[in-house]
PDB file with SEQRES, HELIX, SHEET and CRYST1 records, atoms N, CA, C and O in Angstrom:
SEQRES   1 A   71  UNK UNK UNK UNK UNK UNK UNK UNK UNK UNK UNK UNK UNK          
SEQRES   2 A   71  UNK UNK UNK UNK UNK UNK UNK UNK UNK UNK UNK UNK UNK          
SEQRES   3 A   71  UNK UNK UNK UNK UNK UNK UNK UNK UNK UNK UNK UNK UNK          
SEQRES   4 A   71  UNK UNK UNK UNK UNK UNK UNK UNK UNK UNK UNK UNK UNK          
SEQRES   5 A   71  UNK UNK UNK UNK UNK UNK UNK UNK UNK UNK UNK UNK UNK          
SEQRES   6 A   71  UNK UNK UNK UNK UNK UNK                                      
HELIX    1 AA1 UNK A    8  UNK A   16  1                                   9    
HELIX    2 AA2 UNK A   21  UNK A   29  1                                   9    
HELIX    3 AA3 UNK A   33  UNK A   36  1                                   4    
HELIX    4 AA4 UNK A   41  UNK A   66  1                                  26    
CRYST1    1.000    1.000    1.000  90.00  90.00  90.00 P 1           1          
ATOM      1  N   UNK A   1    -127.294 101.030  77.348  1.00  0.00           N  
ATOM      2  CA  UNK A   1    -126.977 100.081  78.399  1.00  0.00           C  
ATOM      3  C   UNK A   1    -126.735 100.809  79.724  1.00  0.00           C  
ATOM      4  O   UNK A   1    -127.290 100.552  80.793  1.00  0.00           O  
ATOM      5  N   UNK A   2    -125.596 101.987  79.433  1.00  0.00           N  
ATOM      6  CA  UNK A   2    -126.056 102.327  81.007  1.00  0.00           C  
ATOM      7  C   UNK A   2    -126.234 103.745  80.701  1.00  0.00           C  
ATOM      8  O   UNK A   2    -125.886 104.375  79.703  1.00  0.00           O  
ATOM      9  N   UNK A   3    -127.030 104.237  82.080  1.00  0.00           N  
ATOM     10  CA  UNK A   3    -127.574 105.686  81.953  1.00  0.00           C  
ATOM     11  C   UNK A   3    -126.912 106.498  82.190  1.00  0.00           C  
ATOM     12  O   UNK A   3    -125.964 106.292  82.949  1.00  0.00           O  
ATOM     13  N   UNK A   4    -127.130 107.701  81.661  1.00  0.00           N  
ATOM     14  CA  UNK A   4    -126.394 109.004  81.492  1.00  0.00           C  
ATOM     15  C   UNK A   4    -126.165 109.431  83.601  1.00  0.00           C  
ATOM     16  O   UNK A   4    -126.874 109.812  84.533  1.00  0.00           O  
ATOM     17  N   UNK A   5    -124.533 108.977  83.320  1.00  0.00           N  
ATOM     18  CA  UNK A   5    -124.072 109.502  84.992  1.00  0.00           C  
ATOM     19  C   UNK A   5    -123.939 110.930  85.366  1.00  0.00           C  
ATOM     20  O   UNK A   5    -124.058 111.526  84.295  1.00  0.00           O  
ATOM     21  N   UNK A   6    -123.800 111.595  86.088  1.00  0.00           N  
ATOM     22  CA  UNK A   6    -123.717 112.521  86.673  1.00  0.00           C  
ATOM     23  C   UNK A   6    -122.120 113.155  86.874  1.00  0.00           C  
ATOM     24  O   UNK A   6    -121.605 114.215  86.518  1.00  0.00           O  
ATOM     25  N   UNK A   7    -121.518 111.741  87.763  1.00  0.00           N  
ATOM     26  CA  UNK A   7    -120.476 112.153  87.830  1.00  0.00           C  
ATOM     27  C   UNK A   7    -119.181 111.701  87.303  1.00  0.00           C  
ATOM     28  O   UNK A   7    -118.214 111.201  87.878  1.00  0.00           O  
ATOM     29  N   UNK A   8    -119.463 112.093  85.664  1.00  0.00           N  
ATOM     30  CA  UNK A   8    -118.706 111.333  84.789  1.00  0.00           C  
ATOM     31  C   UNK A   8    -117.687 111.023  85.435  1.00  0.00           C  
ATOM     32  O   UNK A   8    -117.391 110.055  86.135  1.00  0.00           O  
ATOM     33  N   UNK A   9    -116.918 112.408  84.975  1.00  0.00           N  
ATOM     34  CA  UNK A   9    -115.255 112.476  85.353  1.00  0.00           C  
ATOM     35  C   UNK A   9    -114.818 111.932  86.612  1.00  0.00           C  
ATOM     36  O   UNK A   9    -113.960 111.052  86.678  1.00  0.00           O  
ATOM     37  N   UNK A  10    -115.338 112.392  87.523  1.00  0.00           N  
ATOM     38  CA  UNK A  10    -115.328 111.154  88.929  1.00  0.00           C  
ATOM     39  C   UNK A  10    -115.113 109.254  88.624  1.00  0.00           C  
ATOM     40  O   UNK A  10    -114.366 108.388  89.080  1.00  0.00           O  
ATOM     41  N   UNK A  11    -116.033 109.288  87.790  1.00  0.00           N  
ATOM     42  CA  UNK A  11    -115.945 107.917  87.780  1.00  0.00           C  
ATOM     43  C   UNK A  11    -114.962 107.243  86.389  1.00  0.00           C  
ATOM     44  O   UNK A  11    -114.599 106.089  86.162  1.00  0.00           O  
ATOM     45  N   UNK A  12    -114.793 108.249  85.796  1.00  0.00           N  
ATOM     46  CA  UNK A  12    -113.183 107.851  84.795  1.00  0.00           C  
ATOM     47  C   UNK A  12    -112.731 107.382  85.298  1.00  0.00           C  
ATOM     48  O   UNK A  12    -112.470 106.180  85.343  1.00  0.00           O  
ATOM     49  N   UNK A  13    -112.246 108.990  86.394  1.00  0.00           N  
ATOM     50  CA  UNK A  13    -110.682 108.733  87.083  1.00  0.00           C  
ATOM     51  C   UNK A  13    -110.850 107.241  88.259  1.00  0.00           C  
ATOM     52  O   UNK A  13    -109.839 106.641  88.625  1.00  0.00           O  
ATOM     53  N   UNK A  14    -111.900 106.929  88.604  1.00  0.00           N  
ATOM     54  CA  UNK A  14    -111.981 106.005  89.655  1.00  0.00           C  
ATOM     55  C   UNK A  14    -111.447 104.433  88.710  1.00  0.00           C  
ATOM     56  O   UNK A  14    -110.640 103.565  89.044  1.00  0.00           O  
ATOM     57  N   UNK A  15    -112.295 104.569  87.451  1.00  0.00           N  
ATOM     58  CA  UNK A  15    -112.331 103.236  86.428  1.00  0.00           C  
ATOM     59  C   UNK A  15    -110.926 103.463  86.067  1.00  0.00           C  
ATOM     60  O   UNK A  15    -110.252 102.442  86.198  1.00  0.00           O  
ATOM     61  N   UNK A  16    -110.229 104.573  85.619  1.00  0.00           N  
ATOM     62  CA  UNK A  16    -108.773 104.311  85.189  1.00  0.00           C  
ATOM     63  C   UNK A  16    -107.967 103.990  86.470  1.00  0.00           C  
ATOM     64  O   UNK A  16    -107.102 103.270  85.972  1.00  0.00           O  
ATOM     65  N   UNK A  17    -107.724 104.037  87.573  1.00  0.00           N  
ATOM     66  CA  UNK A  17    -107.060 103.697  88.447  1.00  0.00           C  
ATOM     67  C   UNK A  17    -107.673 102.565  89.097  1.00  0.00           C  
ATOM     68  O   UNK A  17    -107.520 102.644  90.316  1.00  0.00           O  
ATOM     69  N   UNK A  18    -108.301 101.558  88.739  1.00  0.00           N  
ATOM     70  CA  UNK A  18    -108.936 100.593  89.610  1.00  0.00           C  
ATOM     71  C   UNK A  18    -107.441  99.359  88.618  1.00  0.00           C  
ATOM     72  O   UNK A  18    -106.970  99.378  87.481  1.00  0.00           O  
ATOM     73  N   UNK A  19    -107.295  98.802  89.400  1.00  0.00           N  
ATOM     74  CA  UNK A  19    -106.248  97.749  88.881  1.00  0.00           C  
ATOM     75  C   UNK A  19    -106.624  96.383  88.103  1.00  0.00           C  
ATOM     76  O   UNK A  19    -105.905  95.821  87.277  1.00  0.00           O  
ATOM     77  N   UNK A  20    -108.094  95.903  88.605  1.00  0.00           N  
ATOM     78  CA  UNK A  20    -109.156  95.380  87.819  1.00  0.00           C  
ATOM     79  C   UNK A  20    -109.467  95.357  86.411  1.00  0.00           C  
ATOM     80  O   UNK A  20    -109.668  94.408  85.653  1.00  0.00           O  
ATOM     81  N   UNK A  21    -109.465  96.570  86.227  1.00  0.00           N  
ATOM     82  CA  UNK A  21    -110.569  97.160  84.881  1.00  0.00           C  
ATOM     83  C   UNK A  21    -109.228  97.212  83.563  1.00  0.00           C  
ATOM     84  O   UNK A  21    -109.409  97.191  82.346  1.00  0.00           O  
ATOM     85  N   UNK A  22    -107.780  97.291  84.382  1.00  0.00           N  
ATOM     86  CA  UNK A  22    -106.770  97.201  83.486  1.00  0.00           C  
ATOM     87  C   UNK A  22    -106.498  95.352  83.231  1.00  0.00           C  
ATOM     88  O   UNK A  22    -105.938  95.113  82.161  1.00  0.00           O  
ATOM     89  N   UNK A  23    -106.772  94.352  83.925  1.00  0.00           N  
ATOM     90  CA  UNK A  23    -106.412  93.777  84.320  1.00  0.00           C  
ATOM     91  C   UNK A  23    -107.767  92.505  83.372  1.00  0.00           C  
ATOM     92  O   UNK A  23    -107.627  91.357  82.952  1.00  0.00           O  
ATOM     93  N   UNK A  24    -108.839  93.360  83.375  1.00  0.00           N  
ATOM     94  CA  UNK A  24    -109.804  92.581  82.745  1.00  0.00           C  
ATOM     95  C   UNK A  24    -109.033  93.440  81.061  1.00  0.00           C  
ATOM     96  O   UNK A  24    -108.829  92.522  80.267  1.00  0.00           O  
ATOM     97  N   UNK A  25    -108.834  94.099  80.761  1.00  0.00           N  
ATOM     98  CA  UNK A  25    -108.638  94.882  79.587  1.00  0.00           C  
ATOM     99  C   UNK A  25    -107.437  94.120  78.866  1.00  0.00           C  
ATOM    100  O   UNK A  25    -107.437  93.912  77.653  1.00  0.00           O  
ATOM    101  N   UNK A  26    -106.557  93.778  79.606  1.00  0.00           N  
ATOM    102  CA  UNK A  26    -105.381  92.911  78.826  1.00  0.00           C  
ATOM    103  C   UNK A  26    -105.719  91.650  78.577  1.00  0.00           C  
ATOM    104  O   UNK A  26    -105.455  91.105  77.505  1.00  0.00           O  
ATOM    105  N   UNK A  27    -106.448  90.964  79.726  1.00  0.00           N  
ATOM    106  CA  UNK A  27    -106.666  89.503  79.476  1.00  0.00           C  
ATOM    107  C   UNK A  27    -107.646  89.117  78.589  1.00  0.00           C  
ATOM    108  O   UNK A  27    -107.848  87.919  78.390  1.00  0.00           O  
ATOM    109  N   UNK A  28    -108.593  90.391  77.757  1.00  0.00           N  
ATOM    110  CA  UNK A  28    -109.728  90.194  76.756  1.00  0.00           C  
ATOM    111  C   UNK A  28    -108.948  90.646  75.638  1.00  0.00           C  
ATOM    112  O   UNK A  28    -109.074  89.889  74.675  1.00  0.00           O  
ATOM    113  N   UNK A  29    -108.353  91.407  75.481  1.00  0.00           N  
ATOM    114  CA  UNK A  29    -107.224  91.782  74.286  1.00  0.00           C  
ATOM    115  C   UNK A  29    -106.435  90.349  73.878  1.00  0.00           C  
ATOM    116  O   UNK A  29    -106.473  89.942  72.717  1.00  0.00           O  
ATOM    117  N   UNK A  30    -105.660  89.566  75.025  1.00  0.00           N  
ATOM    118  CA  UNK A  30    -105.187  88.343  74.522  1.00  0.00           C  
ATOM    119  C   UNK A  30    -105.854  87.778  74.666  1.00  0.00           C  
ATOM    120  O   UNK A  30    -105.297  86.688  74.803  1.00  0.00           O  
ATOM    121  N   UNK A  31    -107.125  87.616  74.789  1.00  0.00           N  
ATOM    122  CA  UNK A  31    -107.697  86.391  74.357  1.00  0.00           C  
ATOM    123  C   UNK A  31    -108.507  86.837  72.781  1.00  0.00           C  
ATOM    124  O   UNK A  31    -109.415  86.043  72.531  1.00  0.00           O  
ATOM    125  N   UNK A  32    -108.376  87.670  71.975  1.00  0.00           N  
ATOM    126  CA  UNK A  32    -108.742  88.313  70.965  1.00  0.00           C  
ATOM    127  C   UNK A  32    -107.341  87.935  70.021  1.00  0.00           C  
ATOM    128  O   UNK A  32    -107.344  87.394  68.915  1.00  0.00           O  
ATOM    129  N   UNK A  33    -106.141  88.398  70.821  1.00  0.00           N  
ATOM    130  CA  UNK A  33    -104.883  87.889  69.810  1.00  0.00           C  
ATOM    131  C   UNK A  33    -104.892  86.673  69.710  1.00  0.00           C  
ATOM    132  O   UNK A  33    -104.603  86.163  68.627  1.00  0.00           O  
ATOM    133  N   UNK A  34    -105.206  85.939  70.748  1.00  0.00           N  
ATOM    134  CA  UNK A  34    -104.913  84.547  70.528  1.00  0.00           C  
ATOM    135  C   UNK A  34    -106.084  83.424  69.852  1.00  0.00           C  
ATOM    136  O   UNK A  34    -105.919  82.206  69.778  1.00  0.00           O  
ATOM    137  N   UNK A  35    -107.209  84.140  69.422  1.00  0.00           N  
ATOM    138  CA  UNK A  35    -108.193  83.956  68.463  1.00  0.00           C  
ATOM    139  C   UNK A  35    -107.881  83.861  67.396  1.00  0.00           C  
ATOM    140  O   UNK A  35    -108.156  82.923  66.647  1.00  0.00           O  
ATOM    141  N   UNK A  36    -107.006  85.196  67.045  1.00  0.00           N  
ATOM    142  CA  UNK A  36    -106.953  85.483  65.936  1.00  0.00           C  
ATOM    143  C   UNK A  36    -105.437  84.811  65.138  1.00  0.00           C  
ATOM    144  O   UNK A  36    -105.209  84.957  63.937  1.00  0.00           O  
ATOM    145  N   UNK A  37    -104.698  84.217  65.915  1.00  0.00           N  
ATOM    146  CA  UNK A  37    -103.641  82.852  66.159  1.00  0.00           C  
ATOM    147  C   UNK A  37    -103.689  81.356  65.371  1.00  0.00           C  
ATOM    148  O   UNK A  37    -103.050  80.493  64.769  1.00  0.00           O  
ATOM    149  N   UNK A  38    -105.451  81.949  66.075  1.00  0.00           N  
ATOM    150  CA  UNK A  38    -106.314  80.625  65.533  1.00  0.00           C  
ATOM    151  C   UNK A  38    -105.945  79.400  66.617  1.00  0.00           C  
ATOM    152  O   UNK A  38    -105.753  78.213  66.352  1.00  0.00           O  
ATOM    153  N   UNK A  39    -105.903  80.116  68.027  1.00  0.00           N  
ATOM    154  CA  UNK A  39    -104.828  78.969  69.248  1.00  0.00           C  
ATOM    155  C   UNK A  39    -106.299  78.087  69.526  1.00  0.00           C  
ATOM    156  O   UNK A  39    -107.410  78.312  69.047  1.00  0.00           O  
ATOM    157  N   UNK A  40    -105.910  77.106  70.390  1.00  0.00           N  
ATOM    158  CA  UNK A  40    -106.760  76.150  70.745  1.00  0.00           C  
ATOM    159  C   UNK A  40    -108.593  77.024  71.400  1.00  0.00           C  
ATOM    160  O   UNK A  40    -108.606  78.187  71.804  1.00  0.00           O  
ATOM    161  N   UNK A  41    -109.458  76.437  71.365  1.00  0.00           N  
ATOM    162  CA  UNK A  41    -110.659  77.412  71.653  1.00  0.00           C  
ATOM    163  C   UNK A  41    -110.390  77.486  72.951  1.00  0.00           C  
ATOM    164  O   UNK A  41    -110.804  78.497  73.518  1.00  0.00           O  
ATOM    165  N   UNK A  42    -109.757  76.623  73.644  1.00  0.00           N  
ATOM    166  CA  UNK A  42    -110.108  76.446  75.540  1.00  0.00           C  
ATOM    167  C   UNK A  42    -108.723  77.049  75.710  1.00  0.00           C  
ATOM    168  O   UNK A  42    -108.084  76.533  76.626  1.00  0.00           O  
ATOM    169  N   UNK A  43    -108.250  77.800  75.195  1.00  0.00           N  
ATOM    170  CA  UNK A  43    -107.568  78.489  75.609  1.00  0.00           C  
ATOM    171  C   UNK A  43    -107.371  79.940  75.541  1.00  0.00           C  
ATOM    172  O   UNK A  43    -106.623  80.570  76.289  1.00  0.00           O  
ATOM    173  N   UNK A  44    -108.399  80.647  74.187  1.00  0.00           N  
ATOM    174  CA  UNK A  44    -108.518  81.982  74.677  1.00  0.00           C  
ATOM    175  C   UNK A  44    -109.837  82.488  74.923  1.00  0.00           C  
ATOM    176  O   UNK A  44    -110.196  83.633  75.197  1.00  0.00           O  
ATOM    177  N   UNK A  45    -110.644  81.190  74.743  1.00  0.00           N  
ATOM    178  CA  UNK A  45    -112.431  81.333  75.520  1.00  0.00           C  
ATOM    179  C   UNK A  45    -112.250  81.964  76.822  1.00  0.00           C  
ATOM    180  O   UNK A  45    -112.834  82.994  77.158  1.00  0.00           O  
ATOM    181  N   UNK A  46    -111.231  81.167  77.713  1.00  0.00           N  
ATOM    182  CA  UNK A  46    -111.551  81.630  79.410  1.00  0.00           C  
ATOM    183  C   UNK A  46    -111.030  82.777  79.279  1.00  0.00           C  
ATOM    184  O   UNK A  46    -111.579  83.446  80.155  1.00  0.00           O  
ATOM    185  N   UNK A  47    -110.004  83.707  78.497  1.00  0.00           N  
ATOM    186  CA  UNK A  47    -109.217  84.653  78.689  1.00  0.00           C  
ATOM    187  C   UNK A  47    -110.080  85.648  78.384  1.00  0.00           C  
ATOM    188  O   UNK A  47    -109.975  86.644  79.100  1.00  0.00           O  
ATOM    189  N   UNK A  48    -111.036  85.683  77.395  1.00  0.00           N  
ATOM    190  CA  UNK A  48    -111.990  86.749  77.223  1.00  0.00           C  
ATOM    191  C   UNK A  48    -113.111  86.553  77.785  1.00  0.00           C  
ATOM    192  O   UNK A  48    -113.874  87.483  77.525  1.00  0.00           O  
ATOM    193  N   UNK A  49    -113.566  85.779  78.432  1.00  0.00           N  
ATOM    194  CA  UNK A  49    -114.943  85.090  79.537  1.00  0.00           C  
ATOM    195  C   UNK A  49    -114.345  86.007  80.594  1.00  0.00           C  
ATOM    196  O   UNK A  49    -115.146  86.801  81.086  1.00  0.00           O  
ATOM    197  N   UNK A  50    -112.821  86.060  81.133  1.00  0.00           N  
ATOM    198  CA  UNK A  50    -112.824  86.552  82.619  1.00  0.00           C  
ATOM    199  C   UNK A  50    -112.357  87.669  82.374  1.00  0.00           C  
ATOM    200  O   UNK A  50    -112.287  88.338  83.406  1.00  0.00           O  
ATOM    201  N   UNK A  51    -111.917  88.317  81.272  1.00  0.00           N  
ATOM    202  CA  UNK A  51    -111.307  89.583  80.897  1.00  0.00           C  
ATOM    203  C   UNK A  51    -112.929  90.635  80.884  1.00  0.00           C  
ATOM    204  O   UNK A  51    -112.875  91.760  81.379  1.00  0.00           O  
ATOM    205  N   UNK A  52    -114.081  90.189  80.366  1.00  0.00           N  
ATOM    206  CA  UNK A  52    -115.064  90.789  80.252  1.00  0.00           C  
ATOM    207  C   UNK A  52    -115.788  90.682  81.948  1.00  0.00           C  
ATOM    208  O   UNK A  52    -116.226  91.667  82.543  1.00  0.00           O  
ATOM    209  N   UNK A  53    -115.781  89.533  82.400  1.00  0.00           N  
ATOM    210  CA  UNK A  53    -116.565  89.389  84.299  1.00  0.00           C  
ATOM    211  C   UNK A  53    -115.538  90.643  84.481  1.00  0.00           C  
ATOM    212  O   UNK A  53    -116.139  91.678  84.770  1.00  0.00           O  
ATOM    213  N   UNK A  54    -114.054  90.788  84.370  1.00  0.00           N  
ATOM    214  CA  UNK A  54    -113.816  91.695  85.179  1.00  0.00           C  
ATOM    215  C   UNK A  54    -114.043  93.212  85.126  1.00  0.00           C  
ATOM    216  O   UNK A  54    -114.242  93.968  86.077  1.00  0.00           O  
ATOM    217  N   UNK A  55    -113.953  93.581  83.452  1.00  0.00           N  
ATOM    218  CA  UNK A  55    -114.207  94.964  83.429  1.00  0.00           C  
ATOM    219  C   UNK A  55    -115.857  95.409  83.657  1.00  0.00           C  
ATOM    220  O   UNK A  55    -116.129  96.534  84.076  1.00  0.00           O  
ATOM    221  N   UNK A  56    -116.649  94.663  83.418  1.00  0.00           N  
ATOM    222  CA  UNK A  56    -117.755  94.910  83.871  1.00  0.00           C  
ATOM    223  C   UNK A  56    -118.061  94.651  85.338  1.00  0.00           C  
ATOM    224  O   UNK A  56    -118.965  95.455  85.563  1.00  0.00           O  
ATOM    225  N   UNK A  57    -117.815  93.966  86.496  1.00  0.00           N  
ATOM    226  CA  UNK A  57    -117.859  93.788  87.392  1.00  0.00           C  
ATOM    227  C   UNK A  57    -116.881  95.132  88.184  1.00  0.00           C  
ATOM    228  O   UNK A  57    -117.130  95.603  89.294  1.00  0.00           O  
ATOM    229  N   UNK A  58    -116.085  95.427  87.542  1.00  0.00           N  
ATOM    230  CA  UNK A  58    -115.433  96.710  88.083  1.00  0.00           C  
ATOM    231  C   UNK A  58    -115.956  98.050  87.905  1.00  0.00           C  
ATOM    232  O   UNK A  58    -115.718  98.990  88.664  1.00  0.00           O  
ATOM    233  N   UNK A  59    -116.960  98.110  86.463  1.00  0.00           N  
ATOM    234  CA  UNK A  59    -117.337  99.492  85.973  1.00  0.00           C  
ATOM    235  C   UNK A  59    -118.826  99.236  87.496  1.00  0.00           C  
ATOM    236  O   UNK A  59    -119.000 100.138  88.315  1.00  0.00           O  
ATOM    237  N   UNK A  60    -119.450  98.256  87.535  1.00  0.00           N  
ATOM    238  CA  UNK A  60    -120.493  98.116  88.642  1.00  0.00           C  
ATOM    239  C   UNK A  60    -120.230  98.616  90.259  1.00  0.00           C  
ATOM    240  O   UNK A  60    -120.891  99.399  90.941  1.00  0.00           O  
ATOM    241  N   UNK A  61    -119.243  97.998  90.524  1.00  0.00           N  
ATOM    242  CA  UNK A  61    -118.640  98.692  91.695  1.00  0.00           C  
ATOM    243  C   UNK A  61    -118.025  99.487  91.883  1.00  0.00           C  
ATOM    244  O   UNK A  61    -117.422  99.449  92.956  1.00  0.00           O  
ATOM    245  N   UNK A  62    -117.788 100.756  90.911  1.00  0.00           N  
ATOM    246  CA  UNK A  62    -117.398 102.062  91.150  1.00  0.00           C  
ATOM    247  C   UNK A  62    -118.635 102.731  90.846  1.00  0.00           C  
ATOM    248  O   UNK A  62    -118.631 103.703  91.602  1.00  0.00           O  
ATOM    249  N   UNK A  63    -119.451 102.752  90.318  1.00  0.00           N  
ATOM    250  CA  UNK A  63    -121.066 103.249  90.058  1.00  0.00           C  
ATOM    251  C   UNK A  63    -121.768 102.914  91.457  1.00  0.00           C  
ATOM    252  O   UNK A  63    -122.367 103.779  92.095  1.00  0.00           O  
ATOM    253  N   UNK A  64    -121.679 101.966  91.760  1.00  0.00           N  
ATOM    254  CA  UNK A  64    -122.063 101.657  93.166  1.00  0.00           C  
ATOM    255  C   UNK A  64    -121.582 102.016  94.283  1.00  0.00           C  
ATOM    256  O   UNK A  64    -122.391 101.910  95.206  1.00  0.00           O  
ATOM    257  N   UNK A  65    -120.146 102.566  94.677  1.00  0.00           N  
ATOM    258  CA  UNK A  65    -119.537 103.516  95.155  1.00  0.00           C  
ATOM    259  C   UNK A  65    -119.772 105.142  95.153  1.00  0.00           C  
ATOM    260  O   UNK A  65    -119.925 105.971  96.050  1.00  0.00           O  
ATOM    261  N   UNK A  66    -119.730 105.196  93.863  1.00  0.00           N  
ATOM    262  CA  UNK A  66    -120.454 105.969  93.358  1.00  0.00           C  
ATOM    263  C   UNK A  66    -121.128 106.983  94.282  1.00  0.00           C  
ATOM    264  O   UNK A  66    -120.776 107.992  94.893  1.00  0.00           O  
ATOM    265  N   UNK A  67    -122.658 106.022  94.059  1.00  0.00           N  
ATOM    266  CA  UNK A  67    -124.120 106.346  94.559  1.00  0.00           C  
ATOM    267  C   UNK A  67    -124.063 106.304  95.784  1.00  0.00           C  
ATOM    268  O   UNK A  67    -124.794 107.085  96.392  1.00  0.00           O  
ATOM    269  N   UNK A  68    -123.391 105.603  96.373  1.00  0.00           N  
ATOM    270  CA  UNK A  68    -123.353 105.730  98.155  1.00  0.00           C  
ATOM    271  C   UNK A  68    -122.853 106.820  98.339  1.00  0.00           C  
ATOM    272  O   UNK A  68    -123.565 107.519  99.061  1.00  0.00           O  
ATOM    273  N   UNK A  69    -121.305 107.628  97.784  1.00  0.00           N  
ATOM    274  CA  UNK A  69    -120.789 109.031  98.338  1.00  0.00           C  
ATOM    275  C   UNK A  69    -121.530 109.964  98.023  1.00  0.00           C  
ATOM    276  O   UNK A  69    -121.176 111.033  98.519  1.00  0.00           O  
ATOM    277  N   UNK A  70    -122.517 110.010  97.331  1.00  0.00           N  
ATOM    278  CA  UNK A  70    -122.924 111.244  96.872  1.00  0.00           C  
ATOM    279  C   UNK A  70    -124.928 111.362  97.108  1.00  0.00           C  
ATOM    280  O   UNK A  70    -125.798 111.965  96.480  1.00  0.00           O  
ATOM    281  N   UNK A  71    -124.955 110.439  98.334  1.00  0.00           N  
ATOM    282  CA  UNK A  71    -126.255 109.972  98.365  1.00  0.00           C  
ATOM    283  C   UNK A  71    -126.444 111.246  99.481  1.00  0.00           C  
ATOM    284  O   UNK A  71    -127.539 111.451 100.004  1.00  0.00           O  
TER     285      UNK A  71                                                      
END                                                                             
């Protein structure tokens, strides 16, 4: 899925300090606990729908950051 980066470690440390990527990471975790609860569907559907837009939408715009500093 994605290609072999260059500047790995650069972009760890960028993905571990983005407040986002923690932020999509908890809200897909509870919506996984609360699956597994067996809680109402419309209630931990959106939690892992926006927990996943965010960590992927965050790993995109530090790759895309990325490529601009080092262009």
């Amino acid at each position: 899925m994605f290609k072999k980066m260059k500047y790995t470690k650069e972009y760890q440390k960028d993905l571990f300090r983005a407040p986002t990527f923690w932020l999509g990471v908890v809200l897909f975790s509870l919506g996984v606990i609360f699956s597994f609860l067996e809680v109402s569907l419309w209630s931990y559907l959106p939690l892992m729908i926006v927990g996943l837009f965010l960590i992927f939408t965050t790993k995109y715009r530090i790759m895309g950051r990325l490529d601009e500093r080092h262009k």
